[in-house]
C-alpha positions in Angstrom: -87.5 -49.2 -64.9 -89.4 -52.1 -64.1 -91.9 -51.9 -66.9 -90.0 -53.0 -70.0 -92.9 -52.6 -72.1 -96.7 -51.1 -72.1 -98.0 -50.9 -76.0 -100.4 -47.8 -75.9 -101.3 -49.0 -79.9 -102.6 -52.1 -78.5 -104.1 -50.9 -74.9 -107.8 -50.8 -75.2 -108.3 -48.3 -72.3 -109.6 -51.0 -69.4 -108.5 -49.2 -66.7 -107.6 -52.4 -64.9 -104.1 -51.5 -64.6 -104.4 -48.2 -63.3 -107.0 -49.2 -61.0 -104.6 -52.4 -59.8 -101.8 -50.8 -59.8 -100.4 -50.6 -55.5 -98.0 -47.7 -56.7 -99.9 -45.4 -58.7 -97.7 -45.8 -61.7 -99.9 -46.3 -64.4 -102.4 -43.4 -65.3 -104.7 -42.7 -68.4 -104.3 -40.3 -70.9 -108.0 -38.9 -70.8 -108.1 -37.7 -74.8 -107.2 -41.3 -76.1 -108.1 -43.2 -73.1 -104.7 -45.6 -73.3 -102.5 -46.5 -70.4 -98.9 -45.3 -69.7 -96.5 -45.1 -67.3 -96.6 -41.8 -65.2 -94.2 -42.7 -62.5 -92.1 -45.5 -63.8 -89.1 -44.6 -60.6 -92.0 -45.8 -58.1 -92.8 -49.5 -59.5 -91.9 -52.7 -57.5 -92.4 -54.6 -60.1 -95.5 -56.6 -58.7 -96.8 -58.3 -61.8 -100.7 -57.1 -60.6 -100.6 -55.2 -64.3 -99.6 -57.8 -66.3 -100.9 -60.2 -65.0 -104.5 -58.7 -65.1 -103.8 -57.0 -68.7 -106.6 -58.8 -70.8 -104.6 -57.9 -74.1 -101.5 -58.5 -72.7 -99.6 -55.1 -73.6 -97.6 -54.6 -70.6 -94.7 -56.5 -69.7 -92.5 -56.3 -66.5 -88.7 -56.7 -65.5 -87.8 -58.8 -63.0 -85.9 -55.7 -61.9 -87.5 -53.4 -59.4 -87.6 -49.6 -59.5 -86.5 -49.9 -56.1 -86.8 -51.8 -53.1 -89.5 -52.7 -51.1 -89.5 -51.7 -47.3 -89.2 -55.1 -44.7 -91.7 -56.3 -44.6 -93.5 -55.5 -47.6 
């Protein structure tokens, strides 16, 4: 998984990452309004998360999920 790390305790429900997100990995959970990772098999590892993460609770792999199609 390319996500190594994305800390729901510290997530303060943004939305940036879901929104950002090119895959559609990330989702909300609606009750507590915190990120996580729905479809962790379909990340590229991107960066676009962390990256744009203002509290800095996600942390990616250099490792992709899988592999991007040429010429991506």
């Amino acid at each position: 998984m390319a996500i190594d790390v994305l800390d729901e305790q510290a997530c303060t429900g943004c939305e940036i990452c879901v929104k950002i997100c090119p895959e559609d990995v990330i989702y909300m959970r609606e009750n507590e309004k915190k990120a996580y990772v729905r479809y962790p098999e379909d990340c590229v590892a991107c960066f676009a998360c962390e990256f744009f993460c203002p509290v800095e609770c996600i942390q990616i792999s250099k490792d992709r999920a899988y592999e991007l199609p040429f010429p991506y």
